[in-house]
C-alpha positions as CSV (number, residue, x, y, z in Angstrom):
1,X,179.8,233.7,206.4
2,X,179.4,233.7,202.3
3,X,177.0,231.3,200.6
4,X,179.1,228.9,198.8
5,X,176.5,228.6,196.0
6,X,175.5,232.5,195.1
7,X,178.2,234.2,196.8
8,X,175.5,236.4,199.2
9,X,176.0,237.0,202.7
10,X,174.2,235.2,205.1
11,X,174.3,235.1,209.0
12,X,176.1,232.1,210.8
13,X,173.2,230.9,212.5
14,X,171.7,230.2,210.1
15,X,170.9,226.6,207.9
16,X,169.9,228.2,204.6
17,X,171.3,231.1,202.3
18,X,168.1,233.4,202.4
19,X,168.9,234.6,198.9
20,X,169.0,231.0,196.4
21,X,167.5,228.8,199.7
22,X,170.8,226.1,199.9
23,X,171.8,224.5,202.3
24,X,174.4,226.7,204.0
25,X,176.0,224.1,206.1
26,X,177.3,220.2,205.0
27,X,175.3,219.1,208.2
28,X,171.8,220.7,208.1
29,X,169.0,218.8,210.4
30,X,166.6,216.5,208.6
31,X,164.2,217.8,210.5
32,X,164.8,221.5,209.3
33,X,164.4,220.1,205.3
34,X,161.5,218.3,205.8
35,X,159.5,221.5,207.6
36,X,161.1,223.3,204.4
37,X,159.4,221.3,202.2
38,X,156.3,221.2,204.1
39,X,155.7,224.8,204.3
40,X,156.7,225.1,200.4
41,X,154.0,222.4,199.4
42,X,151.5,223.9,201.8
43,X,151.9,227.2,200.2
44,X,151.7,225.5,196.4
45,X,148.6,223.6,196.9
46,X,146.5,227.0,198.9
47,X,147.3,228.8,195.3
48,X,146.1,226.5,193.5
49,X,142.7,226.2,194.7
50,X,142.7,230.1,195.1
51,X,143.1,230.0,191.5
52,X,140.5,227.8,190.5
53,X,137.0,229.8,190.2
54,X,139.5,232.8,188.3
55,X,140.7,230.1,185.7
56,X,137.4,228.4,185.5
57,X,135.8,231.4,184.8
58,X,138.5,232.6,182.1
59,X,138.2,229.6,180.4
60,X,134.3,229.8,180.0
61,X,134.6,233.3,178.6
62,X,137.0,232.2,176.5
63,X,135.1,229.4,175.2
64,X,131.9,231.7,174.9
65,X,133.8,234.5,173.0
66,X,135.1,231.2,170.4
67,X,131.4,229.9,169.8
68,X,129.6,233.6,169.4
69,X,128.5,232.3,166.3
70,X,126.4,229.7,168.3
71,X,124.4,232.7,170.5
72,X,122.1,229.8,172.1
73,X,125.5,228.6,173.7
74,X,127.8,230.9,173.9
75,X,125.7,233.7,175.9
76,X,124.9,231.0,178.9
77,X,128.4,230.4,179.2
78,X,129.7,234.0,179.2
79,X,126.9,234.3,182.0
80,X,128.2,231.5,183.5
81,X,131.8,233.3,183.2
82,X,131.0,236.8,184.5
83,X,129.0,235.1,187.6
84,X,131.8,233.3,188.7
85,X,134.2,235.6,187.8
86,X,132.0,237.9,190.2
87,X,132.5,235.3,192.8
88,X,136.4,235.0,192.4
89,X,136.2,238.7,193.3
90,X,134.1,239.2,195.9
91,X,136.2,235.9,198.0
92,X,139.3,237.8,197.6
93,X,140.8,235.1,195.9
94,X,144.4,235.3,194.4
95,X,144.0,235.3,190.7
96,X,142.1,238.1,190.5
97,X,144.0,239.1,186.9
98,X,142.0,236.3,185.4
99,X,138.8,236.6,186.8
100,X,138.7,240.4,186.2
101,X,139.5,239.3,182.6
102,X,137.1,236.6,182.4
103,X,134.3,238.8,183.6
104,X,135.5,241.7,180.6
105,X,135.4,238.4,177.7
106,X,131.9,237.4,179.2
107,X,130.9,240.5,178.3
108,X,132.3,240.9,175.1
109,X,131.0,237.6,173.9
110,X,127.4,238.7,175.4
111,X,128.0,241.5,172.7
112,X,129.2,239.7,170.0
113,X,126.3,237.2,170.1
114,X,124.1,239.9,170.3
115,X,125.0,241.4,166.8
116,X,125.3,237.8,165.6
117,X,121.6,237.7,166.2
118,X,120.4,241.0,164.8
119,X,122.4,240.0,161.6
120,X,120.6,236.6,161.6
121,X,117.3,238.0,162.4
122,X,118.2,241.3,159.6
123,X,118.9,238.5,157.1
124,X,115.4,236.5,157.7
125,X,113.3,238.9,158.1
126,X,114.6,241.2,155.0
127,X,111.9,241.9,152.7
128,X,112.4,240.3,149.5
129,X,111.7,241.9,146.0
130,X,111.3,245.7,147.4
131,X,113.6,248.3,145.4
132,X,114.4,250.6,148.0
């Protein structure tokens, strides 16, 4: 039997084309949809909260690396990034893109507001009236 929808092949017994998921049959169980959906919205909602510490944590490094200039905020939330980017790691979570990418932007903001310091601190402290 041919799917009616993508054209793919799909086995007789079966209520679903395997290949775009319709209905392969005019009478398909109720039942049979509604376990469907079930197990699609179970599987939604698990990523999402697998996702959360990785996104969290890319947004804070993001937000760090946008307010370097402000070193007495930006370097506790790179921390802040970088730990729970650590986290997101080490629980195997999915998302692991971000949070590896989260932790690298910590860092790089840590850095940043680092020479945004020595510059300040270069500027204040430089002698005045000295010919060198």
């Amino acid at each position: 039997m041919y799917c009616k929808f993508c054209g793919k092949e799909i086995n007789d017994n079966s209520n679903f084309c395997p290949s775009c998921g319709s209905a392969s049959r005019d009478e398909v169980p109720t039942q049979s949809i509604q376990i469907q959906k079930m197990k699609y919205t179970n599987l939604n909602s698990s990523n999402t909260k697998k996702n959360g510490l990785a996104k969290t944590a890319l947004i804070l490094s993001i937000v760090a690396l946008v307010i370097c200039f402000i070193f007495y905020l930006s370097i506790p939330c790179a921390i802040a990034a970088i730990i729970i980017g650590r986290v997101s790691v080490k629980q195997n979570q999915q998302g692991k893109e971000y949070a590896d990418l989260a932790i690298k932007l910590g860092l790089i903001a840590i850095i940043l507001s680092v020479i945004v310091i020595v510059i300040l601190f270069a500027i204040i402290l430089k002698p005045r009236g000295f010919i060198y």
